[in-house]
C-alpha positions as CSV (number, residue, x, y, z in Angstrom):
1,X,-15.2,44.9,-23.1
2,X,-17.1,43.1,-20.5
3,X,-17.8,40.0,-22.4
4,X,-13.9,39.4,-22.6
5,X,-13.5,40.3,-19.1
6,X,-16.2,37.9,-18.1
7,X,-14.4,35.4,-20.1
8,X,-11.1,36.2,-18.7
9,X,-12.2,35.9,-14.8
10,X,-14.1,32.2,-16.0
11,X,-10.7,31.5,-17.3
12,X,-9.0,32.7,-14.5
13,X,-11.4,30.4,-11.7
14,X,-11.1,27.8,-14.1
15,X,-7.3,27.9,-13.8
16,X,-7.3,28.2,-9.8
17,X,-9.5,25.2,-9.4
18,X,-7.2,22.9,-11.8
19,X,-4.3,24.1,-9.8
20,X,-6.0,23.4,-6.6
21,X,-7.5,19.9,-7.6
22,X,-3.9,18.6,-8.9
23,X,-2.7,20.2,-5.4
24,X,-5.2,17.1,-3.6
25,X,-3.6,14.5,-1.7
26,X,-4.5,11.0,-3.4
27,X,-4.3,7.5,-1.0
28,X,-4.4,3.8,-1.6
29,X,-4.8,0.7,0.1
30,X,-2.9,-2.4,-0.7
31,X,-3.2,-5.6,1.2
32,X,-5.3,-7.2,3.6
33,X,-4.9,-7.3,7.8
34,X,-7.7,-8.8,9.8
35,X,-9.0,-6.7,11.9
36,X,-8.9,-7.9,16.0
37,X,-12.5,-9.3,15.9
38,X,-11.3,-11.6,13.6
39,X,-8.2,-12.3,14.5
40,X,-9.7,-12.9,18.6
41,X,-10.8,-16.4,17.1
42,X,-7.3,-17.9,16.1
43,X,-6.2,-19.4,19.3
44,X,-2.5,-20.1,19.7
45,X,-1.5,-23.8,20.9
46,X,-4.6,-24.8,19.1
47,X,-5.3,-23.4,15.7
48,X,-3.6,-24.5,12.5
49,X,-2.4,-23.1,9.3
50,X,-5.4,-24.7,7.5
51,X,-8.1,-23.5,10.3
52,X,-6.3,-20.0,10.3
53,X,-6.7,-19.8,6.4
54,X,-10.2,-20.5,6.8
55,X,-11.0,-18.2,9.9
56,X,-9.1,-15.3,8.4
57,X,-8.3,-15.6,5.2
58,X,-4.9,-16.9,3.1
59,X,-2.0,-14.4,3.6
60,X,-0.4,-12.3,0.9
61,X,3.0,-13.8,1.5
62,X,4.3,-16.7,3.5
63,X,7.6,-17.6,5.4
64,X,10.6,-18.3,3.1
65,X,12.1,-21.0,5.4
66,X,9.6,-24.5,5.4
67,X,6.7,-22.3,5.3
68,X,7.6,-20.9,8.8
69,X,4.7,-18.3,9.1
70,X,1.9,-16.3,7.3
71,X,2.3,-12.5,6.8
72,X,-0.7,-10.3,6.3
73,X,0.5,-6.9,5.1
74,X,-1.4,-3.4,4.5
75,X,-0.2,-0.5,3.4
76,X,-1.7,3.1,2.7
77,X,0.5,5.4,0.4
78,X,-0.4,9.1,-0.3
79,X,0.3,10.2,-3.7
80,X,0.7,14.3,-3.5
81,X,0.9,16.3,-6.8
82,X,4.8,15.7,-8.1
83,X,6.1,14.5,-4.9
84,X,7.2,11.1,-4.4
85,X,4.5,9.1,-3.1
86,X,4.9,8.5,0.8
87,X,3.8,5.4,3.2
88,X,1.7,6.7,5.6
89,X,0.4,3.8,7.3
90,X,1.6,-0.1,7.3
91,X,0.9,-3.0,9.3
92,X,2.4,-6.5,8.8
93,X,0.6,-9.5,11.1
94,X,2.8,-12.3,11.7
95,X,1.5,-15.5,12.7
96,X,4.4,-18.2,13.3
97,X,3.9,-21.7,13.4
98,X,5.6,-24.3,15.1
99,X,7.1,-27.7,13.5
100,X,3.5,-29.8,13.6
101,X,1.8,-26.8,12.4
102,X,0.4,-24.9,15.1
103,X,0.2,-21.6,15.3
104,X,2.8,-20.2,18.0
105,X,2.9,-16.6,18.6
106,X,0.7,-13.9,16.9
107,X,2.6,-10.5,16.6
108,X,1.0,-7.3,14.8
109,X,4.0,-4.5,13.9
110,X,3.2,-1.1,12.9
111,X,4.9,2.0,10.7
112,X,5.5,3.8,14.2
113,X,7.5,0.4,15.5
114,X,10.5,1.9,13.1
115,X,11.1,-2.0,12.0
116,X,11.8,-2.8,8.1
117,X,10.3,-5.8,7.3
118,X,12.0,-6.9,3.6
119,X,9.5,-8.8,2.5
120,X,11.9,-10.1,-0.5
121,X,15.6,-9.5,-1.0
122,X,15.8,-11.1,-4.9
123,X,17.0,-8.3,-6.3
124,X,18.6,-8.0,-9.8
125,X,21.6,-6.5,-10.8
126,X,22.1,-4.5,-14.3
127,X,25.8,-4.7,-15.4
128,X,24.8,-0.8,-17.1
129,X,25.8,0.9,-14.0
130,X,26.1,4.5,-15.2
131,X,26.1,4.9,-18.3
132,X,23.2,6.4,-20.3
133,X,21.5,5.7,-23.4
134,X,23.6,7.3,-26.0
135,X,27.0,5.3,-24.2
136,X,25.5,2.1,-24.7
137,X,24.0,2.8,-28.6
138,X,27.5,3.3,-29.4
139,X,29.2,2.0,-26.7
140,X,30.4,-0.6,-29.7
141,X,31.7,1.3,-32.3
142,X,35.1,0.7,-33.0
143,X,34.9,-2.8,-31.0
144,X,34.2,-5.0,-34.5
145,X,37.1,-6.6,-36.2
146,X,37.2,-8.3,-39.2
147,X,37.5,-11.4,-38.2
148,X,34.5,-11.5,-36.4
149,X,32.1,-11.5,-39.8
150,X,34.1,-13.8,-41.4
151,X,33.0,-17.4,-41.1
């Protein structure tokens, strides 16, 4: 009797730590920011994009329009058992350039500065809208005529 209840309490802390380790908060980083030790040695009215990419580092995205600035962007997500996984920190450093080149304005924006930045907007559109697996498998049937495996 006390061997299985030995067994059953091993079990039973066995079970409570699973359930509290997949209960653990999981976060990643993606992307790169300099930090402002870094970025205190880009000078604007004198620095250009090819001495920023070499002081700093090359950006993870550029401007859309005649490469009109460099965007460094960071991100840390928390993944959370079954929840959806949240952003809890972001940063996106703009540097803008002007028309010879040279960098122009320097402007950091945070999560808490309530901003969107899209950093793309191509987008693709399915033509399934609503309608599940089964309703396009068969979706066809009764659509054939004869005509159309005739040559």
């Amino acid at each position: 009797m006390s061997r299985t209840r030995k067994t059953f309490r091993t079990a039973a802390a066995g079970l409570v730590m699973l359930a509290m380790a997949g209960c653990t908060a999981l976060y990643r980083n993606h992307g790169y920011v300099p930090t402002d030790e870094d970025l205190s040695a880009v000078v604007v009215g004198v620095d250009t994009r090819d001495s920023v990419a070499e002081t700093i580092g090359t950006p993870g995205a550029t401007g859309v329009l005649n490469d009109s600035g460099y965007y460094y962007v960071q991100s840390r997500v928390r993944h959370y058992a079954y929840q959806r996984p949240e952003v809890v920190d972001r940063q996106v450093l703009a540097i803008s350039f002007d028309k010879r080149g040279v960098v122009s304005n320097v402007e950091r924006f945070m999560l808490e500065d309530g901003r969107v930045v899209p950093l793309t907007r191509r987008v693709t559109s399915s033509n399934i809208a609503n309608k599940g697996f089964l309703r396009q498998l068969l979706g066809n049937i009764g659509q054939f005529r004869a005509g159309d495996f005739t040559g």
